[in-house]
C-alpha positions as CSV (number, residue, x, y, z in Angstrom):
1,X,23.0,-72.7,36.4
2,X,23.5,-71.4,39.7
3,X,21.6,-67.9,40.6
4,X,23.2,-64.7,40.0
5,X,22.5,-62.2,42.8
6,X,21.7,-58.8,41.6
7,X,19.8,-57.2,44.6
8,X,20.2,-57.3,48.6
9,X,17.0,-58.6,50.4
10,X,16.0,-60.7,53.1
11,X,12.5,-62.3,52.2
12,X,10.9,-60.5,48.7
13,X,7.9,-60.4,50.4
14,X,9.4,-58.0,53.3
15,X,11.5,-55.8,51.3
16,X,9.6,-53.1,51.1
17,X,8.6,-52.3,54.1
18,X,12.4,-53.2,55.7
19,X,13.7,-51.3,53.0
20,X,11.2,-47.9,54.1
21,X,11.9,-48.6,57.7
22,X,15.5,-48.4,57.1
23,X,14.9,-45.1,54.6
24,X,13.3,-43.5,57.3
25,X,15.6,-44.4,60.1
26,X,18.5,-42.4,58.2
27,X,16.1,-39.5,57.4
28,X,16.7,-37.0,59.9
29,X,13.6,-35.5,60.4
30,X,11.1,-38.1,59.5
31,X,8.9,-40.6,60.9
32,X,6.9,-43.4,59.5
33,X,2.9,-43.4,59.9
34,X,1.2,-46.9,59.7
35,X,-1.4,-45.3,57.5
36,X,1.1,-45.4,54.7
37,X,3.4,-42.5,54.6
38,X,5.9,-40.6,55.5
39,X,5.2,-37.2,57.6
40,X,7.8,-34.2,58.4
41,X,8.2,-34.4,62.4
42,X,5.3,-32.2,64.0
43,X,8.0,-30.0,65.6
44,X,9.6,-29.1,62.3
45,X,5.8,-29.1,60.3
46,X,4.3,-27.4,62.4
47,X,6.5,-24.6,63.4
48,X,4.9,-21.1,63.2
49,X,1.9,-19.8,61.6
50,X,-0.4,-22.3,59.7
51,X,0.6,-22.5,56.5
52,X,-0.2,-24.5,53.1
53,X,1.4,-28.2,53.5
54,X,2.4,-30.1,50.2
55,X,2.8,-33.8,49.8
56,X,4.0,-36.1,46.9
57,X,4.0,-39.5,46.2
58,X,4.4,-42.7,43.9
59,X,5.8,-46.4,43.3
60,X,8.9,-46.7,45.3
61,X,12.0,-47.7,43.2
62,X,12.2,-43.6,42.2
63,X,14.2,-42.8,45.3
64,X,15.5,-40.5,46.8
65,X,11.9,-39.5,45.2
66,X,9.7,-38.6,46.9
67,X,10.6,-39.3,50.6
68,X,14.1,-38.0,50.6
69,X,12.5,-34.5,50.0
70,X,10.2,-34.4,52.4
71,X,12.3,-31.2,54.6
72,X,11.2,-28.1,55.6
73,X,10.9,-25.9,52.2
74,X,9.8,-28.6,50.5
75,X,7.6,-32.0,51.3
76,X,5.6,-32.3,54.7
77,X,4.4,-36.0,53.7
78,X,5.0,-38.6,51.1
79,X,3.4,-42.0,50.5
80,X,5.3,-44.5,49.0
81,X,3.4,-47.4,46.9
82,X,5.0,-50.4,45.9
83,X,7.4,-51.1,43.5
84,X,7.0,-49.0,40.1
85,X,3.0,-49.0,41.7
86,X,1.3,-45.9,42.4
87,X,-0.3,-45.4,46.0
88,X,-3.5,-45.9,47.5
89,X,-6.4,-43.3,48.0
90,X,-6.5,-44.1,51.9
91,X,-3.2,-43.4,52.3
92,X,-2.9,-40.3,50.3
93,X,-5.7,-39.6,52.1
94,X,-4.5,-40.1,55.8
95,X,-1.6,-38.1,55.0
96,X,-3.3,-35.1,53.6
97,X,-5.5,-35.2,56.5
98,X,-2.9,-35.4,58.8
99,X,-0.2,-32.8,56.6
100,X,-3.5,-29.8,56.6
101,X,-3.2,-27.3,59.7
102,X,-6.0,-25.3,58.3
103,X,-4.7,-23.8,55.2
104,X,-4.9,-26.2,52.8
105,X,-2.7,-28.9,51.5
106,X,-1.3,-29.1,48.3
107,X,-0.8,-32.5,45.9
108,X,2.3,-32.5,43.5
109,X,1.3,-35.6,41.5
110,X,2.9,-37.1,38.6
111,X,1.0,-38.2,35.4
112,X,0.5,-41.8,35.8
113,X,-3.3,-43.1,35.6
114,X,-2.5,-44.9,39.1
115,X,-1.0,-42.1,40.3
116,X,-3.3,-39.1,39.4
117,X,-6.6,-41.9,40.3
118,X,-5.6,-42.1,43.4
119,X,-4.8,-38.7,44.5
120,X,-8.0,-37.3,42.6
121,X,-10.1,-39.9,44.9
122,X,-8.0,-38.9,48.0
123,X,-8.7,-35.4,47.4
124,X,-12.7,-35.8,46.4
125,X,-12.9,-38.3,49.8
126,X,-11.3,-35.9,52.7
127,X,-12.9,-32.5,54.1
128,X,-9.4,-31.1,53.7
129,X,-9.2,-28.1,51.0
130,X,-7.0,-29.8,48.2
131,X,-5.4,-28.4,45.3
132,X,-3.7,-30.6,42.3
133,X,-0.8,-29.7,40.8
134,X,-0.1,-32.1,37.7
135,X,3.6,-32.6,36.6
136,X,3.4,-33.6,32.7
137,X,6.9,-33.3,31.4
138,X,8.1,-36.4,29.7
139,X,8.7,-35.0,26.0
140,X,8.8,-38.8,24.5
141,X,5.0,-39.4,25.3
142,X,4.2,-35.7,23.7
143,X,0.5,-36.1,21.7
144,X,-1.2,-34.1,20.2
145,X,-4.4,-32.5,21.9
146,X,-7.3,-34.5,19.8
147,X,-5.5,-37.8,21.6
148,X,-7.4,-39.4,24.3
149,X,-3.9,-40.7,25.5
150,X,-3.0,-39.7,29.1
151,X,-0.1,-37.6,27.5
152,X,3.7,-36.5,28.7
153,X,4.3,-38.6,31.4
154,X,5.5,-37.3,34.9
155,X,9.4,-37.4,35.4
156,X,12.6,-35.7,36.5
157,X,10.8,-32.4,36.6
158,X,8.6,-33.4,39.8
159,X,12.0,-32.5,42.4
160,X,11.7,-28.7,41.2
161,X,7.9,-28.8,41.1
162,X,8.2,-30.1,44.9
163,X,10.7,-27.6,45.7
164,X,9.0,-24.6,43.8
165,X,5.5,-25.6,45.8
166,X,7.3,-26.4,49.2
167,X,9.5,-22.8,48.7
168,X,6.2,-21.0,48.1
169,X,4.1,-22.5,50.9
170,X,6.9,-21.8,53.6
171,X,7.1,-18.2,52.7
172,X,3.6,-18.2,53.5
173,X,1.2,-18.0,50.4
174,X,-1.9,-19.4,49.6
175,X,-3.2,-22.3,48.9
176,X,-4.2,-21.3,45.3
177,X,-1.5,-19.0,45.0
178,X,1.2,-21.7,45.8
179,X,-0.9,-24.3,43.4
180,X,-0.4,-21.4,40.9
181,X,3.5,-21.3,40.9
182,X,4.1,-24.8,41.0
183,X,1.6,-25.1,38.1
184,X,3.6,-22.4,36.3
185,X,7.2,-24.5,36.6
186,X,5.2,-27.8,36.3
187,X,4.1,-26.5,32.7
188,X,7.4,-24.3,31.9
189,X,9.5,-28.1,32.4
190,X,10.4,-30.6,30.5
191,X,12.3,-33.8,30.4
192,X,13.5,-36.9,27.9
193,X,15.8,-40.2,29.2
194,X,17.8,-42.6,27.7
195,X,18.6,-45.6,29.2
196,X,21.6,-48.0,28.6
197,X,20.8,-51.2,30.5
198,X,17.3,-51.8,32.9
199,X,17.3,-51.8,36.3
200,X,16.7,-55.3,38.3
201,X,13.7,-55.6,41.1
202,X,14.7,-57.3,44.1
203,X,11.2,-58.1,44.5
204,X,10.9,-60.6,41.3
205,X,14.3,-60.9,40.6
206,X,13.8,-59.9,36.9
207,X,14.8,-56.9,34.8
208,X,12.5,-54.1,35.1
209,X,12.1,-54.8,31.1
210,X,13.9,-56.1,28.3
211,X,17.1,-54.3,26.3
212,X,19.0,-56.2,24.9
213,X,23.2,-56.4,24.4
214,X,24.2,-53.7,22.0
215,X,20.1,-51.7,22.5
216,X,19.5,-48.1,24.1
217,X,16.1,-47.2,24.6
218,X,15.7,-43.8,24.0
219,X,13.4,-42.3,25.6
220,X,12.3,-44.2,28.3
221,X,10.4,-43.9,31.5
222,X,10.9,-44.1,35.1
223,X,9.6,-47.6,35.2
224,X,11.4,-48.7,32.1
225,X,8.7,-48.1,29.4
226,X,9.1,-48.0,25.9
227,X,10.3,-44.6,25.1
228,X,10.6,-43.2,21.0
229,X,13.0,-45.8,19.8
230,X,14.9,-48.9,20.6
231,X,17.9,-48.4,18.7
232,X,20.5,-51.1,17.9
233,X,24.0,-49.8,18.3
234,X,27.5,-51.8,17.7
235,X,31.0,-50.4,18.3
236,X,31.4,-49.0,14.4
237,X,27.9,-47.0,15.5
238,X,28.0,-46.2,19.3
239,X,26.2,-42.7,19.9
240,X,28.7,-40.7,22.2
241,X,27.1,-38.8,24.8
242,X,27.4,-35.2,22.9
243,X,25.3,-36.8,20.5
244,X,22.6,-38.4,23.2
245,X,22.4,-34.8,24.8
246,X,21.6,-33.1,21.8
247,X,18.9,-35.8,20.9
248,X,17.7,-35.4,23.8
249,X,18.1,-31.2,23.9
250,X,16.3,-31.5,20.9
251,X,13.3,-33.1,21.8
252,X,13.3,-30.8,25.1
253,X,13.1,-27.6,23.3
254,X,10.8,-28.3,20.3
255,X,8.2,-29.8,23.1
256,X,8.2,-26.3,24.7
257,X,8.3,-24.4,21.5
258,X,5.3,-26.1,21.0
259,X,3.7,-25.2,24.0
260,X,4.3,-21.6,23.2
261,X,7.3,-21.3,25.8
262,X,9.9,-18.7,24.2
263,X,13.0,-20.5,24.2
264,X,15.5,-18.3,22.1
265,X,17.6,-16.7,25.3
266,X,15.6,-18.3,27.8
267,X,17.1,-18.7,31.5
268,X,16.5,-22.1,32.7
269,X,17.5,-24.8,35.7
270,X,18.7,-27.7,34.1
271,X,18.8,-30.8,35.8
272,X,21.2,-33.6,34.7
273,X,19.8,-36.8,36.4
274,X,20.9,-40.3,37.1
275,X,18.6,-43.5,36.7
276,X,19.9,-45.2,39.5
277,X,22.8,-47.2,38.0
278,X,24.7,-44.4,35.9
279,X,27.8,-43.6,37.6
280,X,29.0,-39.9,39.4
281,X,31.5,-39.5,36.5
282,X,29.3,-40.1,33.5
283,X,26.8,-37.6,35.2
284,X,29.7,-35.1,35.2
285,X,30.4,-35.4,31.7
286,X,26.5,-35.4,31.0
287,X,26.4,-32.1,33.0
288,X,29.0,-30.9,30.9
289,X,28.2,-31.9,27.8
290,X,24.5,-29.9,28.4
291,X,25.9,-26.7,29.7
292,X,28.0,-26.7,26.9
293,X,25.3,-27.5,24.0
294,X,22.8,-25.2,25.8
295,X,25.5,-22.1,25.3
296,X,25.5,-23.0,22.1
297,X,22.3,-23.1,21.4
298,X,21.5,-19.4,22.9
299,X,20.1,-20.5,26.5
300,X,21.5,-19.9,29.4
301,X,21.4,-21.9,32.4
302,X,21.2,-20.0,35.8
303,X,21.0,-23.3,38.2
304,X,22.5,-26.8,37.4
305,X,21.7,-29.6,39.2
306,X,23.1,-32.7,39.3
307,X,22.6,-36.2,40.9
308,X,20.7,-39.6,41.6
309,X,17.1,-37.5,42.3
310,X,14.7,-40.1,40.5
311,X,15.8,-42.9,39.8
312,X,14.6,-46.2,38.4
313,X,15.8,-48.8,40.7
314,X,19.3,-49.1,39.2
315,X,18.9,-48.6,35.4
316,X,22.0,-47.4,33.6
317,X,20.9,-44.2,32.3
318,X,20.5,-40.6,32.4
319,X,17.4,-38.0,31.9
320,X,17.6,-34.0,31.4
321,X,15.2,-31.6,32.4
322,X,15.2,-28.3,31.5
323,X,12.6,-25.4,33.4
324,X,12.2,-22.2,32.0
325,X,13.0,-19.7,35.2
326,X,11.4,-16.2,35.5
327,X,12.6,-14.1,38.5
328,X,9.9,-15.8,40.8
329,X,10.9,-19.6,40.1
330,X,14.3,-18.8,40.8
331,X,14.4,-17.2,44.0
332,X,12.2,-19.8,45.2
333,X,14.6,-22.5,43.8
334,X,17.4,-20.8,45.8
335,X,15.1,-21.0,48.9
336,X,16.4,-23.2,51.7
337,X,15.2,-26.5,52.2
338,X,16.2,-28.8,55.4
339,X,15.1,-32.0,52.9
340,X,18.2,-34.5,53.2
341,X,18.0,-35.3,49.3
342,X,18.3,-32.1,47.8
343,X,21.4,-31.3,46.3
344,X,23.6,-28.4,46.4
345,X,22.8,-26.0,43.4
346,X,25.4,-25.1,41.4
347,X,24.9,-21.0,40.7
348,X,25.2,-20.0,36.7
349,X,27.4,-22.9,35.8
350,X,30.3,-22.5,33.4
351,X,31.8,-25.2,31.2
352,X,35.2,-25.7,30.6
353,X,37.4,-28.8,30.2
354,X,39.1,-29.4,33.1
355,X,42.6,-30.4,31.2
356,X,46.2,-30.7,32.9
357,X,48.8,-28.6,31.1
358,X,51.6,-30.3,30.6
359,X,54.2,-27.7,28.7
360,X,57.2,-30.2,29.3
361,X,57.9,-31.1,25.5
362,X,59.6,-34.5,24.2
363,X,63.2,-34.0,23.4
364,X,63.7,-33.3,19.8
365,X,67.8,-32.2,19.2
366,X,70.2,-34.5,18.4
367,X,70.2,-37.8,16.7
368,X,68.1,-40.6,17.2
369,X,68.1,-42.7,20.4
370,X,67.5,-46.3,19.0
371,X,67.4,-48.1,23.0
372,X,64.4,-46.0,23.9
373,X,62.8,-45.5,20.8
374,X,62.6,-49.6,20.6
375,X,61.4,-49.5,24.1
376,X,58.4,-47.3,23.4
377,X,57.3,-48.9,20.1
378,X,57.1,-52.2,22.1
379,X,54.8,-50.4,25.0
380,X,52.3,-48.6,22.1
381,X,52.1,-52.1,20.6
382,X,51.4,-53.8,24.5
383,X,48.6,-51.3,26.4
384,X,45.6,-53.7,25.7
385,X,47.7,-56.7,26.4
386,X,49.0,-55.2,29.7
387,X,45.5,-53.5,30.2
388,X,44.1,-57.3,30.0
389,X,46.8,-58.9,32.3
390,X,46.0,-56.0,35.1
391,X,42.2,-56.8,34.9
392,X,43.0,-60.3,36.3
393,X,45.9,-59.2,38.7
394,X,45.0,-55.6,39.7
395,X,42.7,-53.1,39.0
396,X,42.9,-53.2,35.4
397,X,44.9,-49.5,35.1
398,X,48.2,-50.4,34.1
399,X,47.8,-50.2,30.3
400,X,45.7,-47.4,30.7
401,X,48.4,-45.4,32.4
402,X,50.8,-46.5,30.3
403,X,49.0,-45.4,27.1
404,X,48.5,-42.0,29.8
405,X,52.2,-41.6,29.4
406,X,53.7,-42.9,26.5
407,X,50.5,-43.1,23.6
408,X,51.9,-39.5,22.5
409,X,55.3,-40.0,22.1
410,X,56.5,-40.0,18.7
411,X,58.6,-41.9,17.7
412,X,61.7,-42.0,16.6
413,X,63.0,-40.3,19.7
414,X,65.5,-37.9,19.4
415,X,68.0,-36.8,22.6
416,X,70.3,-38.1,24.8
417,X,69.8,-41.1,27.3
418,X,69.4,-38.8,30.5
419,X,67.0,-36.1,28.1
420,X,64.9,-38.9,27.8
421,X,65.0,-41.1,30.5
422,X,64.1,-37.5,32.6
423,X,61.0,-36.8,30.2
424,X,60.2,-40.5,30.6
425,X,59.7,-40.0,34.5
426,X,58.1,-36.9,34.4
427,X,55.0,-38.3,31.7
428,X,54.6,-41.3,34.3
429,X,54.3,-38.8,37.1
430,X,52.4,-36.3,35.6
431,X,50.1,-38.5,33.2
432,X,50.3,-41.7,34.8
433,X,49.5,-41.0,38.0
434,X,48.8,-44.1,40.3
435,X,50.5,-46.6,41.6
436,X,52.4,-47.1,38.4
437,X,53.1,-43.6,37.9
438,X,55.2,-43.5,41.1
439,X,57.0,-46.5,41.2
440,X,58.1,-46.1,36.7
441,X,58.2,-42.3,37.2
442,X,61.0,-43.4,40.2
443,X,63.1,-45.6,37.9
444,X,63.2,-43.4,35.0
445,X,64.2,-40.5,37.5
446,X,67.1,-43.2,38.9
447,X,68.4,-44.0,35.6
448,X,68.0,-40.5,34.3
449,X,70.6,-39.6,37.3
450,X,73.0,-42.2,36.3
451,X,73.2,-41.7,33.2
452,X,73.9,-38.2,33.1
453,X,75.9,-38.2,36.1
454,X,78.1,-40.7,34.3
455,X,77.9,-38.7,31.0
456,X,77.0,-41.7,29.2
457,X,75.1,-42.0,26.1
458,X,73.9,-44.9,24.0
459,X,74.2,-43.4,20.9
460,X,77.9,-43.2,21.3
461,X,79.0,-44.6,24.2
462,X,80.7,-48.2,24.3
463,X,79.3,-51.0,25.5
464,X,81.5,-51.3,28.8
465,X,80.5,-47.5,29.8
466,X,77.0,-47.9,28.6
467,X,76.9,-50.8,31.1
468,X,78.3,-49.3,33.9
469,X,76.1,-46.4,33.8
470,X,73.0,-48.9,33.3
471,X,74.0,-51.0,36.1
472,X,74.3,-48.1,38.4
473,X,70.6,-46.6,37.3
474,X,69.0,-49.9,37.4
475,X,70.3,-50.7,41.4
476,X,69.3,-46.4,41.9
477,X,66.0,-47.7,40.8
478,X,65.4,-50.7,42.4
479,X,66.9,-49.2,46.2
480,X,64.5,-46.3,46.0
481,X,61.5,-48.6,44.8
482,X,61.7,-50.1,47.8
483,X,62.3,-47.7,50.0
484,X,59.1,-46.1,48.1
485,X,56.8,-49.3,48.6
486,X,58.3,-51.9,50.0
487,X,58.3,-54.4,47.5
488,X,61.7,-57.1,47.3
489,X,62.1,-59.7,44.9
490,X,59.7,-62.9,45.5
491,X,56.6,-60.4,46.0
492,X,55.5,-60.3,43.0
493,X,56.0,-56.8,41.2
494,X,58.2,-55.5,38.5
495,X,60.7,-55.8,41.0
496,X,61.4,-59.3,40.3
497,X,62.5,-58.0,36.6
498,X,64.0,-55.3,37.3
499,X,66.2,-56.5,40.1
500,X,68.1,-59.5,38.2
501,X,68.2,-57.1,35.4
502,X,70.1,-54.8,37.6
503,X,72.7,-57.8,38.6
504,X,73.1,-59.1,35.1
505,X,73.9,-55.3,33.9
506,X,76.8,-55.1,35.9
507,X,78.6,-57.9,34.2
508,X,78.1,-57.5,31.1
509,X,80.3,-56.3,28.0
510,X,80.5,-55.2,24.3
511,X,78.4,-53.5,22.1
512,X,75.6,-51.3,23.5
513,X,73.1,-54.1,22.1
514,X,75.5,-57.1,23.6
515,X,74.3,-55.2,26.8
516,X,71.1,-54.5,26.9
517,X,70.7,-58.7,25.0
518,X,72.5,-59.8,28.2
519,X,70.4,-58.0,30.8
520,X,67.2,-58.9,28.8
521,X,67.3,-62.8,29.6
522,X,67.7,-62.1,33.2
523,X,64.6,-59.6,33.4
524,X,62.7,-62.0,31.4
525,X,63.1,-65.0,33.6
526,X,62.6,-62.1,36.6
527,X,59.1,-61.4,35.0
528,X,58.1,-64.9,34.5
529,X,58.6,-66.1,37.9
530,X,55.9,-63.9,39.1
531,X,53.8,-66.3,37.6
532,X,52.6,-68.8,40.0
533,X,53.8,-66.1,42.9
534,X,51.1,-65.2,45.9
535,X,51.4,-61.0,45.4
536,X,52.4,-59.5,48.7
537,X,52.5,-55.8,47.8
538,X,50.8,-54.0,44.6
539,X,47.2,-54.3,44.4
540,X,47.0,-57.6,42.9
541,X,48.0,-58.0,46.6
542,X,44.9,-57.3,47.6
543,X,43.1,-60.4,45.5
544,X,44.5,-63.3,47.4
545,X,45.6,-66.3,46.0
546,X,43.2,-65.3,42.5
547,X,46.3,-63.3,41.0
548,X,48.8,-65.9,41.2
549,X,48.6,-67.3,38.1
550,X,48.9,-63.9,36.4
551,X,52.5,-62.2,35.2
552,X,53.4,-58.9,37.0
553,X,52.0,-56.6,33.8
554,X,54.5,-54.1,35.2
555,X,57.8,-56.7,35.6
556,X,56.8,-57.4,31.8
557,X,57.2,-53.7,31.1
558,X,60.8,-53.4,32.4
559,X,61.9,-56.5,30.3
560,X,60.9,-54.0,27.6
561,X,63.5,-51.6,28.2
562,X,65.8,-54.1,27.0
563,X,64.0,-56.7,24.0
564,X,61.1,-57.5,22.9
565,X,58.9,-60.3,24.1
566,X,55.6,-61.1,23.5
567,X,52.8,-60.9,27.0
568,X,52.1,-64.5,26.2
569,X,55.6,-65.6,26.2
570,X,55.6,-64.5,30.0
């Protein structure tokens, strides 16, 4: 079985330090030090009075953590281990030594054994006056105090801790005093993940750890540890994300309670945080979903942040963090920081669903229109089908937008030809949207004109009338399609259908069903010969020869308008 490729790299054995020579290169004001770390440039660090320094560090595969924060207001140093491995004492220590302009340095270290070994034996080893600050938040490893375990793990909430302690050391406190704050939000924050698929290590090629098909781990750590529960889910029991928030809201705030933290109208940052392979969109919704069941629940969220902060290589999956704010951590989370990595903070976030009103309402007066009624029926009982054919020729949208448009339309429809044919083109363009939505929303708009210019209805119009006025919309539709893209017959579109279906309409004769039964052969034959056809416009135009073999999901659609054929008989 041939090997799948999952990460870039050049040689395993190199990737780390290309991958951190590149990571610094795009930094804009860092540089690396062959000790081991990452240092603010002297004329940035070093500006003005001395003043406390604070540095960070741990495994790499976290980033932007902890080297994309190292900014003015924020980190002067970072030292990066390797992979999911905490770093060494001699480079902590190097960089503390070299951070320290005679007020002290500060360490912001999360609670790993590697991690807070290390740093304890950098601090005990230099001359350099060295406060810890310990960042314990990860509410699944919560224990009680008679445990020898090393307790909460440290998480998402090490970005504000970093930001808190940088804030407070570049207004110019102390090196206790600025310990003391970042202490304060280190111990008023907490956090709980879920993760829907591992990330991969380009280092060993492997998973990070084992989930399985149809498993969430929720729960879990940075590195992919075993969080409360690995939970087997199928499509009949899929958790929605409302319901993964609250689970993980829930574990959030009965951790502080315990700790004593008052959280019945608290204020609080929350932070809504990507592993590394969840997508911008799903973060969105996250983000909503939180601010939404944190109103709810009484607390009120003065600064929402959002993004890919620290990660976990590219896991698919998603971790909140809430910090209790008083006055003093928020003005120091508002403070600026230069740090490339830190995002913008959205100020006391509202919720509301971003829906488009639509107030254009399906005809509903007069007597049922049979033609178009049909026609819909056969498009709700095709969106997967279509949905499938576009996956292999396109983009895989055109069922979607087509369910957009028409899944709401009951049926059966009631109005006139052009009524309908004009709310037709206005739910493509409106709902649609997309390729799709321009090119159908056009046709519907052409017919609509024809028809109503030649006052011709199918509910009681003869077939010869009903013809002319379909022949005429059909041609409208297919001249400004092409003006509007381009396409011609032989390049693979709907097109192809629609084109002979606007030729056959304008000989045809008798009954309104004689008609459309005559131009349905033509369209068919129109939409089957895009099998087998190299696509030159459309995005299947954009796959080569790969999307030959597929029918035009949208010429299938227009044979619609006039029978009913199966997607596999195309």
């Amino acid at each position: 079985m041939a090997h799948t490729f999952k990460s870039f790299r050049n040689d395993k054995d190199h990737f780390m330090r290309q991958a951190l020579g590149g990571l610094v290169a795009a930094h804009p004001s860092a540089q690396w030090h062959d000790e081991g770390f990452v240092g603010l440039m002297r004329d940035a660090a070093t500006s003005g009075p001395p003043r406390v320094a604070v540095i960070s560090g741990g495994g790499s595969g976290h980033e932007p953590m902890h080297a994309g924060f190292v900014g003015t207001g924020m980190l002067d140093a970072a030292c990066p281990g390797l992979l999911f491995t905490s770093p060494n004492a001699v480079q902590i220590g190097a960089a503390t030594e070299w951070a320290d302009n005679g007020a002290g340095v500060v360490h912001v270290v999360k609670n790993y054994t590697g991690d807070v070994m290390n740093f304890t034996v950098a601090a005990n080893s230099t001359n350099v006056d060295v406060e810890q600050v310990l960042v314990a938040d990860d509410v699944a490893t919560e224990i009680d105090e008679e445990d020898d375990s090393p307790g909460r793990r440290g998480t998402g909430a090490t970005i504000i801790v970093e930001k808190i302690a940088g804030a407070a050391a570049a207004r110019g406190d102390g090196l206790k005093a600025v310990a003391e704050v970042a202490q304060r939000a280190a111990d008023r924050s907490r956090s709980m993940a879920v993760a829907l698929q591992p990330g991969h290590s380009p280092t060993s090629d492997r998973d990070t750890f084992d989930l399985e098909d149809g498993q969430i781990e929720i729960g879990v750590g940075i590195h992919g540890e075993p969080g409360v529960e690995r939970r087997e889910t199928d499509e009949d029991k899929r958790p929605s994300a409302a319901a993964l928030v609250a689970e993980l809201l829930d574990g959030i705030l009965e951790s502080l309670g315990k700790a004593g933290v008052d959280t019945d109208g608290a204020e609080v940052a929350l932070l809504v945080n990507g592993l590394g392979g969840t997508s911008e969109l799903e973060m969105d919704l996250v983000f909503g979903e939180a601010l939404t069941q944190l109103a709810d629940r009484g607390v009120t969220v003065r600064r929402g942040i959002r993004g890919s902060l620290v990660t976990s290589l590219n896991m698919a999956g998603i971790s909140l963090t809430l910090t209790m704010l008083d006055e003093e951590l928020l003005e120091l989370l508002d403070a600026e920081t230069s740090a490339p990595a830190w995002p913008a903070v959205a100020r006391d976030p509202e919720y509301a669903d971003a829906r488009t009103v639509d107030d254009v309402e399906q005809p509903d007066e007069g007597g049922e229109n049979a033609w178009l009624t049909a026609f819909v029926e056969r498009l709700a009982g095709g969106f997967d089908d279509l949905t499938a054919l576009d996956r292999q020729a396109g983009d895989g949208d055109f069922g979607q937008n087509m369910e957009a448009a028409f899944g709401d339309v009951d049926t059966p429809i009631m109005g006139s030809d052009a009524d309908v044919l004009n709310f037709f083109a206005h739910r493509m363009l409106v709902r649609a949207g997309g390729t799709s939505g321009a090119v159908l929303g056009t046709l519907f708009r052409a017919m609509a004109d024809a028809f109503e210019e030649a006052g011709v209805d199918s509910r009681d119009a003869d077939g010869g009338a009903f013809a002319g006025a379909l022949a005429d919309g059909l041609a409208r539709g297919n001249e400004q399609i092409t003006d509007l893209g381009g396409a011609k017959e032989g390049d693979n579109t709907l097109i192809d259908a629609l084109a002979p279906a606007a030729q056959a309409a304008k000989d045809a004769d008798g009954s309104v069903d004689d008609v459309l039964e005559h131009v349905f052969g033509p369209a068919v034959e129109g939409a089957k010969s895009t099998r087998g056809m190299q696509a030159k416009k459309g995005r299947a135009s954009y796959l080569g020869g790969s999307a030959k073999d597929v029918p035009d999901p949208g010429a299938i659609a227009v044979t619609w308008l006039f029978g009913e054929a199966g997607v596999d008989e195309f």
